[in-house]
BASE-444292 format. One record per residue (C-alpha): residue number from 1; residue in one letter; x, z, y. Coordinates in nm, 4 decimals, padded with zeros to 6 digits, always signed. Each point is the difference from the previous one (the first is absolute). Layout:
SITE,NUM,A,X,Z,Y;
...
***
This chain:
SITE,1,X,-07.3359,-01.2222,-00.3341;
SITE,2,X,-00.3415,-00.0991,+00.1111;
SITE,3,X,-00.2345,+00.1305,+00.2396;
SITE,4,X,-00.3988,+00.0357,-00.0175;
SITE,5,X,-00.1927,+00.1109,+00.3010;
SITE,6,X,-00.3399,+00.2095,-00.0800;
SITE,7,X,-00.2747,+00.0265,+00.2472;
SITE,8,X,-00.2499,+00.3189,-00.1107;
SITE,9,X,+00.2550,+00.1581,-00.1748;
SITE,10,X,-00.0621,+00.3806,+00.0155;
SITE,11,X,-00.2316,+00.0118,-00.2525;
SITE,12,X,-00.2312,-00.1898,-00.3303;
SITE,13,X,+00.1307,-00.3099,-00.0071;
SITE,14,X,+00.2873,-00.0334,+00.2471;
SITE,15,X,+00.1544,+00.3080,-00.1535;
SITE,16,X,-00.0200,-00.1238,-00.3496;
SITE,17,X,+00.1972,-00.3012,+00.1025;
SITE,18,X,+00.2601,+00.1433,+00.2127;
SITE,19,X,+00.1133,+00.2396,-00.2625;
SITE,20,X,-00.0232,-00.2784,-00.2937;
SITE,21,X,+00.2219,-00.2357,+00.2068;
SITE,22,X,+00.2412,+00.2795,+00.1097;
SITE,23,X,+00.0135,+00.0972,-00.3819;
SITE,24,X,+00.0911,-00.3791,-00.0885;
SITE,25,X,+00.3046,+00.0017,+00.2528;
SITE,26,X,-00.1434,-00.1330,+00.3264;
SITE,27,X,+00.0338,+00.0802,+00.3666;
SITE,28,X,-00.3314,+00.1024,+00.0999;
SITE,29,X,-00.1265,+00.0223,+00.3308;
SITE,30,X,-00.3780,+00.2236,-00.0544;
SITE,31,X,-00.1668,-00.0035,+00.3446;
SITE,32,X,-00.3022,+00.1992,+00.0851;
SITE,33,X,-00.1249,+00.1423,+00.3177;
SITE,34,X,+00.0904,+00.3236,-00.0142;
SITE,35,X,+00.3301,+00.0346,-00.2510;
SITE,36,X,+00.0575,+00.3182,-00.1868;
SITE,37,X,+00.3264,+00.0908,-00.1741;
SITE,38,X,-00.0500,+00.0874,-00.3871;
SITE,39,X,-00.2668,-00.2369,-00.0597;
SITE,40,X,+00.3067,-00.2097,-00.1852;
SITE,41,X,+00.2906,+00.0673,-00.1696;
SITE,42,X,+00.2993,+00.0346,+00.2397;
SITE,43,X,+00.2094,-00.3148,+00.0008;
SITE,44,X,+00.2431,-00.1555,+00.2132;
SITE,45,X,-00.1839,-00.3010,-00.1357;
SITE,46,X,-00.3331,+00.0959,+00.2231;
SITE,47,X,-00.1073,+00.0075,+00.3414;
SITE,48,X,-00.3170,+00.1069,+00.0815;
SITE,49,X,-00.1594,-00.1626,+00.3036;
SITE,50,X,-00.3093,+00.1014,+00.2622;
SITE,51,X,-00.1942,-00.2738,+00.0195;
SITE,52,X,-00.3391,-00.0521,+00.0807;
SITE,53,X,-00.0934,-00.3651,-00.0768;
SITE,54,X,-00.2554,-00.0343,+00.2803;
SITE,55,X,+00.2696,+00.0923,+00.2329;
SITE,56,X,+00.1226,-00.3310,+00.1858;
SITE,57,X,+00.3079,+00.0859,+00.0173;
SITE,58,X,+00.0622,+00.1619,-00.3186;
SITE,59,X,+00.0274,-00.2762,-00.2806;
SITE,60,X,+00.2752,-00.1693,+00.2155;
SITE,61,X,+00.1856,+00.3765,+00.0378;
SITE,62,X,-00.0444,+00.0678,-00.3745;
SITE,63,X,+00.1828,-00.2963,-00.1101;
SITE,64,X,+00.2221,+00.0381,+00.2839;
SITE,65,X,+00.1031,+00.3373,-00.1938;
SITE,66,X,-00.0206,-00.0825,-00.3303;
SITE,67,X,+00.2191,-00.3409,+00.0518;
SITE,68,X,-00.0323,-00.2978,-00.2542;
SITE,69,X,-00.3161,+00.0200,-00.1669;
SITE,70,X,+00.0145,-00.1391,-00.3499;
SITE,71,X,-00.3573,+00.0900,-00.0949;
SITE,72,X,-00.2691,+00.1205,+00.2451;
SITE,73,X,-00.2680,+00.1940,-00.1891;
SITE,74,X,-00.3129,+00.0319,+00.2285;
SITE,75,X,-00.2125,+00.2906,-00.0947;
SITE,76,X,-00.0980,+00.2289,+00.2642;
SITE,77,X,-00.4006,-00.0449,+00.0399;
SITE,78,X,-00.3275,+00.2514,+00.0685;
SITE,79,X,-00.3026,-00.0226,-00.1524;
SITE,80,X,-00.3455,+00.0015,+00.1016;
SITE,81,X,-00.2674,+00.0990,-00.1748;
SITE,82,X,-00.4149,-00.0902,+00.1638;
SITE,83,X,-00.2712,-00.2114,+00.0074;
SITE,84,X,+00.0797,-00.2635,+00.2295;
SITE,85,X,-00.2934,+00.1050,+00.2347;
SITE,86,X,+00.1546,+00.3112,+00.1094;
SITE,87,X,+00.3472,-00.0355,+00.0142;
SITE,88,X,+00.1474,+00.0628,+00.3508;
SITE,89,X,+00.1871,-00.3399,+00.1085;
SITE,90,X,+00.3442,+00.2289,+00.0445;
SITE,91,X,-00.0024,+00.1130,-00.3013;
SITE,92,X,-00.0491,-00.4007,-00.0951;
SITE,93,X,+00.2805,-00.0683,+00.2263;
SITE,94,X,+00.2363,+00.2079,-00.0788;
SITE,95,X,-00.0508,-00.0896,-00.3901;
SITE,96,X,+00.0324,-00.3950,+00.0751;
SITE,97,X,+00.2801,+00.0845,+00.2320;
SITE,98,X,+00.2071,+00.2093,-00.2771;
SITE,99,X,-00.0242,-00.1632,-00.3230;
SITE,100,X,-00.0558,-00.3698,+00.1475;
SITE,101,X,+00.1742,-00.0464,+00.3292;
SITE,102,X,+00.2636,+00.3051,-00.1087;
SITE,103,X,+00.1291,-00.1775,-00.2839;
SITE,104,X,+00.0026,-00.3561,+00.2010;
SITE,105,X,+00.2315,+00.1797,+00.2877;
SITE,106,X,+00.2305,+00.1232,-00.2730;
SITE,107,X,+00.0557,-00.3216,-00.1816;
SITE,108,X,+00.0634,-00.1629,+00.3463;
SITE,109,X,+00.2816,+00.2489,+00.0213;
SITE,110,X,+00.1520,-00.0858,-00.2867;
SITE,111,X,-00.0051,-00.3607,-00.0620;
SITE,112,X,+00.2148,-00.1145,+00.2763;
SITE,113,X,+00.3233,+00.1923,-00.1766;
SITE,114,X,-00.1862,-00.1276,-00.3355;
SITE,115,X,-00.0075,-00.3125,+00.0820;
SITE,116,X,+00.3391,-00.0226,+00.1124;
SITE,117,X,+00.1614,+00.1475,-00.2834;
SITE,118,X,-00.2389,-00.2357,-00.2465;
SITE,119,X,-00.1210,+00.2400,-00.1815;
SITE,120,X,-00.2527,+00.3073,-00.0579;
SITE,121,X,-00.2975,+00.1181,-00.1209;
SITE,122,X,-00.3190,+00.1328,+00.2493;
SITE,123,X,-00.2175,+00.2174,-00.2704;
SITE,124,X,-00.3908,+00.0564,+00.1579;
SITE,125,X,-00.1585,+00.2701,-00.1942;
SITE,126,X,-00.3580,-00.0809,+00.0857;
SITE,127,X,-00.3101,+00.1353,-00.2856;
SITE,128,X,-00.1916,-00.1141,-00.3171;
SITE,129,X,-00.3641,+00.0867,+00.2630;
SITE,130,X,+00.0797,-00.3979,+00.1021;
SITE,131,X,-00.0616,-00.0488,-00.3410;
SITE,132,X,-00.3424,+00.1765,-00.0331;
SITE,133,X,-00.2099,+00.0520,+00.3003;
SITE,134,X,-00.0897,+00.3773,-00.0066;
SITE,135,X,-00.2683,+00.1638,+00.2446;
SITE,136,X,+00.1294,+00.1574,+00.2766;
SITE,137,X,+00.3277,-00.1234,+00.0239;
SITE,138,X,-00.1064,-00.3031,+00.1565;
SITE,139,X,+00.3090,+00.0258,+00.3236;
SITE,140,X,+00.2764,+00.1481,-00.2131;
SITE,141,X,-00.0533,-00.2824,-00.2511;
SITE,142,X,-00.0089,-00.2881,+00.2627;
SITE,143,X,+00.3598,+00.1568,+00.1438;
SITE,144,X,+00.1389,-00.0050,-00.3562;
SITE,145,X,-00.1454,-00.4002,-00.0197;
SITE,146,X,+00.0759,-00.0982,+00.2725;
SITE,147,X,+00.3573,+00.0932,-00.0663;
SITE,148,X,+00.0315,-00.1802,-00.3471;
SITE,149,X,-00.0726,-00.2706,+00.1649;
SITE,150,X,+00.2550,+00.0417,+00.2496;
SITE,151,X,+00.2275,+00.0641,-00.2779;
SITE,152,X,-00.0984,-00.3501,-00.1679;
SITE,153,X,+00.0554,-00.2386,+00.3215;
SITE,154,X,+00.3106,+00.2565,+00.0771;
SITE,155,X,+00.1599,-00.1006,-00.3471;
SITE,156,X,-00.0811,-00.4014,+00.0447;
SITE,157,X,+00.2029,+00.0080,+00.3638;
SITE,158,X,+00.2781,+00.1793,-00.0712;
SITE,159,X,+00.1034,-00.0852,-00.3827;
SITE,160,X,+00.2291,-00.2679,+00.1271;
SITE,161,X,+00.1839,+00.2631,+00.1841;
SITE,162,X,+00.0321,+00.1686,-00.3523;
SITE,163,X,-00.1868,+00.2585,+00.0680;
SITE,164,X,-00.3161,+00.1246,-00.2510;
SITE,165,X,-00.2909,+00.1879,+00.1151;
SITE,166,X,-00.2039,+00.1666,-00.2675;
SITE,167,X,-00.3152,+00.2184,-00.0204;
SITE,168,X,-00.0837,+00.2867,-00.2060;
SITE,169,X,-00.3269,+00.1194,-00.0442;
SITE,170,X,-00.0103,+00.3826,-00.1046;
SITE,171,X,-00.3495,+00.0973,-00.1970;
SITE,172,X,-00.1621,+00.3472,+00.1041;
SITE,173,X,+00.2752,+00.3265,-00.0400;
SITE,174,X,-00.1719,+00.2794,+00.0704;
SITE,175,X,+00.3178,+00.2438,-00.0442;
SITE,176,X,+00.1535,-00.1314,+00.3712;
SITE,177,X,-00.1670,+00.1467,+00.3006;
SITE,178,X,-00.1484,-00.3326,+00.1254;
SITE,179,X,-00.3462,+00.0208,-00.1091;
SITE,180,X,-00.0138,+00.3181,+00.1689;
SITE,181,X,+00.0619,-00.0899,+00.3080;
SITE,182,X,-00.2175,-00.3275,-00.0009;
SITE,183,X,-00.3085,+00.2503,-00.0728;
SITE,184,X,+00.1586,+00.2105,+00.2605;
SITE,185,X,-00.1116,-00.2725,+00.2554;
SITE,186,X,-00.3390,-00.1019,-00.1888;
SITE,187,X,-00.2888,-00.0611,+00.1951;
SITE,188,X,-00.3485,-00.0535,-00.1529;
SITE,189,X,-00.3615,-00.0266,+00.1588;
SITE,190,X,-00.1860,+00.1686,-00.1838;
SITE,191,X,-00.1904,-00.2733,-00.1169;
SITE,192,X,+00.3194,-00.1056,-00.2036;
SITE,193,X,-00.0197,+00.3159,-00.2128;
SITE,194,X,-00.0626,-00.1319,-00.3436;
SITE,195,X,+00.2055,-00.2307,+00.0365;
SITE,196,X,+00.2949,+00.2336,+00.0536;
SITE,197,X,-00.1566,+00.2492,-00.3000;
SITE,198,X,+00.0159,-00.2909,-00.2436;
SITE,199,X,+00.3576,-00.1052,+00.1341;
SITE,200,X,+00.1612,+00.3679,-00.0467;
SITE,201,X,-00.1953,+00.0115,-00.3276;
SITE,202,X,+00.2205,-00.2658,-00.1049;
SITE,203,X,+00.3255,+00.1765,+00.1099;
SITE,204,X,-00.0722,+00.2625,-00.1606;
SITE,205,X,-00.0307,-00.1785,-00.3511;
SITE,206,X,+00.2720,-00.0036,-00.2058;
SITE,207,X,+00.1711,-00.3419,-00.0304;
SITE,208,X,+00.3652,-00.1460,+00.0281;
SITE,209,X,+00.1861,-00.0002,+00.3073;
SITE,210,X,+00.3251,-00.0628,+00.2188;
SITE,211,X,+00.3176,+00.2402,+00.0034;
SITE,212,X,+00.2145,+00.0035,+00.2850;
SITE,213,X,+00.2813,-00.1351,-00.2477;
SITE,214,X,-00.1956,-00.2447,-00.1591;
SITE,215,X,+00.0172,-00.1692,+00.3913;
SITE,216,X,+00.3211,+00.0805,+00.0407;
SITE,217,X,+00.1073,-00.1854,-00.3340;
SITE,218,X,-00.2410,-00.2821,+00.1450;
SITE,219,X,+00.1892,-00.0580,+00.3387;
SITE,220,X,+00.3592,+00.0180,-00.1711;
SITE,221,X,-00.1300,-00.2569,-00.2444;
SITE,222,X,-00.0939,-00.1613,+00.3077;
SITE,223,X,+00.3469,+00.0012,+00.1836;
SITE,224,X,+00.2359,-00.0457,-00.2689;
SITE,225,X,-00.1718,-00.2239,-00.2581;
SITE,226,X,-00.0060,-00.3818,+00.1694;
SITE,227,X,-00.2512,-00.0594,-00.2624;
SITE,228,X,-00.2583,+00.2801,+00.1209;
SITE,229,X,-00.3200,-00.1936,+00.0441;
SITE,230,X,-00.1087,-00.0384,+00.3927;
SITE,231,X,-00.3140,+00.2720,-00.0656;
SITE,232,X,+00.1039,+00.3332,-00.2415;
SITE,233,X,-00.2547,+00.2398,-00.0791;
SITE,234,X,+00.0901,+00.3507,-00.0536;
SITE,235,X,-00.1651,+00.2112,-00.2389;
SITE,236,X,-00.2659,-00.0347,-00.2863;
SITE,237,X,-00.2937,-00.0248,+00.2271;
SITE,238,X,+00.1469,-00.2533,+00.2239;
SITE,239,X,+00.1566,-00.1973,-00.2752;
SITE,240,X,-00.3268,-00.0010,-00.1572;
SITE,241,X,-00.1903,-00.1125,+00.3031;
SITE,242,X,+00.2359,-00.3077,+00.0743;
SITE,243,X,-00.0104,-00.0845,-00.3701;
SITE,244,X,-00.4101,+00.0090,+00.0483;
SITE,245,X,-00.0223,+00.2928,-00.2809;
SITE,246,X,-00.1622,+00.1881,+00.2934;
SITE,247,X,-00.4435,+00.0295,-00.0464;
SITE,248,X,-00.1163,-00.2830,+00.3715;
SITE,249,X,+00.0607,+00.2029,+00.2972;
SITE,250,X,-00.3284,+00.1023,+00.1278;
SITE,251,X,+00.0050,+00.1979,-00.3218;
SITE,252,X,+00.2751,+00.2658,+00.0607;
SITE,253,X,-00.1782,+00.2469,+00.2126;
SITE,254,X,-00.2846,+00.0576,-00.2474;
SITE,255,X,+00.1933,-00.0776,-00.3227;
SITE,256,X,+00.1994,+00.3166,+00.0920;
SITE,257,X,+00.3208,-00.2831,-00.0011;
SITE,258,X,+00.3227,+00.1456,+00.1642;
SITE,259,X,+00.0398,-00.2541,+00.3130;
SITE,260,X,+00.3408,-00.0947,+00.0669;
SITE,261,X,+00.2029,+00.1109,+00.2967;
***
């Protein structure tokens, strides 16, 4: 049976998926950095992996573990939530260095044994914000751009190798803990402060949004349907935004517009 390997999987997202493709009869290796038992259903069909993307070591050691890796599903990230003037440049780092340069290490790990084998599937769940520039989420969105367009060039060099590379772009879900913890490491001068008023305002306004399984249906569209387009949104908000239903960008703070993820 196959096996998918899922970075960030202890919670939102990652979860969702694990437990949809362990439903559907795969071998699922969820890796997080700190695993807990009970967080899945007990199966002789998962493994759950520590893993800490950032790690040097650790992509290689993951798929060490988890053997052949039929579909990779890159997912772990942080947020960060500021006005570009005050954001400390660790903070910066460590963002760039998780969602971007994480999710490069792990496809390196995988595609040598991909590319052997002729087949796979490398799944980047990046965010509708590349979509719709929204204030104060100026470095998290350039990590999740810069890695669609990784994903793009990664597709072109390695489809002759028959292996696909897609992209899904979750819209906002304010039911998983992420946005929590990306206001958990806000920073904003003061002189920023309407601009962070009118931004939560927005939140706070009732409008459609992203499930966890509405992802999760996303990336197994994404790994078993050869047809999947290269870019899937995920969610109404998203979907509208790459189908330009969305009001211009500038507009979502003060329209009270739910920006996506």
């Amino acid at each position: 049976m196959p096996t998918v390997l899922i970075t960030g999987a202890s919670s939102g997202f990652g979860l969702a998926t694990a437990r949809l493709f362990l439903d559907r009869g795969w071998t699922v290796a969820a890796a997080m950095r700190t695993p807990q038992e009970g967080l899945l259903p007990a199966s002789d069909r998962l493994h759950l992996l520590a893993l800490d993307v950032t790690d040097p070591d650790g992509p290689a050691r993951a798929v060490t573990e988890t053997g052949p890796v039929d579909a990779l599903v890159s997912n772990a990230g942080i947020g960060l939530l500021g006005a570009v003037e005050g954001l400390p440049m660790q903070d910066v780092r460590d963002v760039l260095d998780t969602n971007l340069v994480g999710a490069i290490a792990m496809a390196q790990a995988v595609l040598p044994g991909m590319r052997e084998r002729r087949s796979g599937t490398i799944v980047h769940v990046t965010s509708s914000v590349t979509l719709a520039p929204i204030p104060l989420l100026g470095v998290y969105t350039a990590s999740k751009a810069a890695l669609s367009a990784f994903s793009a060039v990664l597709a072109r060099e390695v489809e002759g190798f028959g292996i696909r590379v897609r992209e899904v772009l979750p819209g906002r879900a304010p039911s998983t803990p992420f946005g929590a913890k990306g206001r958990a490491r806000m920073h904003l001068p003061e002189a920023y402060r309407s601009v962070a008023e009118a931004l939560m305002a927005g939140w706070q306004t009732p409008g459609p949004v992203t499930t966890p399984g509405e992802v999760a249906e996303a990336v197994w569209r994404a790994v078993t349907d050869e047809d999947a387009p290269e870019r899937l949104p995920a969610g109404a908000d998203a979907e509208a935004l790459m189908a330009g239903r969305a009001p211009p960008p500038h507009r979502h703070a003060a329209s009270g517009r739910n920006p996506g993820r």
